[in-house]
C-alpha positions in Angstrom: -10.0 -3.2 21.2 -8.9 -6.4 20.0 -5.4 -7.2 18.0 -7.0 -7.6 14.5 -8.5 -4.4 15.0 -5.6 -2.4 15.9 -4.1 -4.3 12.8 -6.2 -2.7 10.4 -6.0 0.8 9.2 -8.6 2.9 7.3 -7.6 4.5 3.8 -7.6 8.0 4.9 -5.0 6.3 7.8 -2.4 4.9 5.6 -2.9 7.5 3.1 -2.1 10.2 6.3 0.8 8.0 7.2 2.2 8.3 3.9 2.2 11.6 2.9 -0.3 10.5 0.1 -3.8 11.8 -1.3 -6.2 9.1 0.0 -7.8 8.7 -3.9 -4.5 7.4 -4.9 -4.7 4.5 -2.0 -8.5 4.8 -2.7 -7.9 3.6 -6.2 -5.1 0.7 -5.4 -8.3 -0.8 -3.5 -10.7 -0.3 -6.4 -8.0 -2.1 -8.8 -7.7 -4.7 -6.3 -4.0 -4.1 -6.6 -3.4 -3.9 -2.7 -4.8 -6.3 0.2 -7.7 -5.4 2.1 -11.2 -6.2 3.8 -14.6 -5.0 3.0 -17.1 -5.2 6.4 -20.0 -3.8 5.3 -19.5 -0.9 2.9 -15.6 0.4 5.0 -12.7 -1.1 3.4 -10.2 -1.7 6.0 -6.4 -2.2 5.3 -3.8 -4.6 7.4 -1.0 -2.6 8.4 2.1 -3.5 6.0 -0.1 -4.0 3.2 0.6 -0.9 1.5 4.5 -1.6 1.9 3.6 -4.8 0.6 2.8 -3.5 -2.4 5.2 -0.7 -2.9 8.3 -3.7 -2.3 6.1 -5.8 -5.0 6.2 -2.9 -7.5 9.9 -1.6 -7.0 11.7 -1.4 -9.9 15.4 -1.6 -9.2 17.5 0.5 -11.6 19.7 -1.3 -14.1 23.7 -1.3 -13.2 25.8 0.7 -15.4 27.5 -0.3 -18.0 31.2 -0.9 -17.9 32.9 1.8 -19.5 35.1 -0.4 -22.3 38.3 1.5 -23.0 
């Protein structure tokens, strides 16, 4: 098996890996919102892209104000 192969991961994979239900990671690829390959009607993932995205999308909380008093 070569490299690029055992780079890429199937939806149901990542989704597995996750802990998540494989339409949500289904439906980041139909957006187009994560990376990924199409060969032939399979949609393959790279490995790290779904992490990718989630560090892309993290919303850091705002600091707390300083209590004046």
């Amino acid at each position: 098996m070569s490299d690029l192969h055992q780079q890429l991961e199937s939806p149901r994979q990542v989704a597995e890996r996750l802990g998540w239900p494989l339409a949500r990671v289904r439906k980041l690829i139909r957006a187009k919102q994560i990376r990924h390959v199409k060969v032939g009607g399979i949609y393959l993932l790279p490995q790290g892209a779904l992490e990718e995205y989630l560090e892309a999308n993290t919303v850091e909380p705002l600091p707390k104000p300083a209590s004046g008093g």
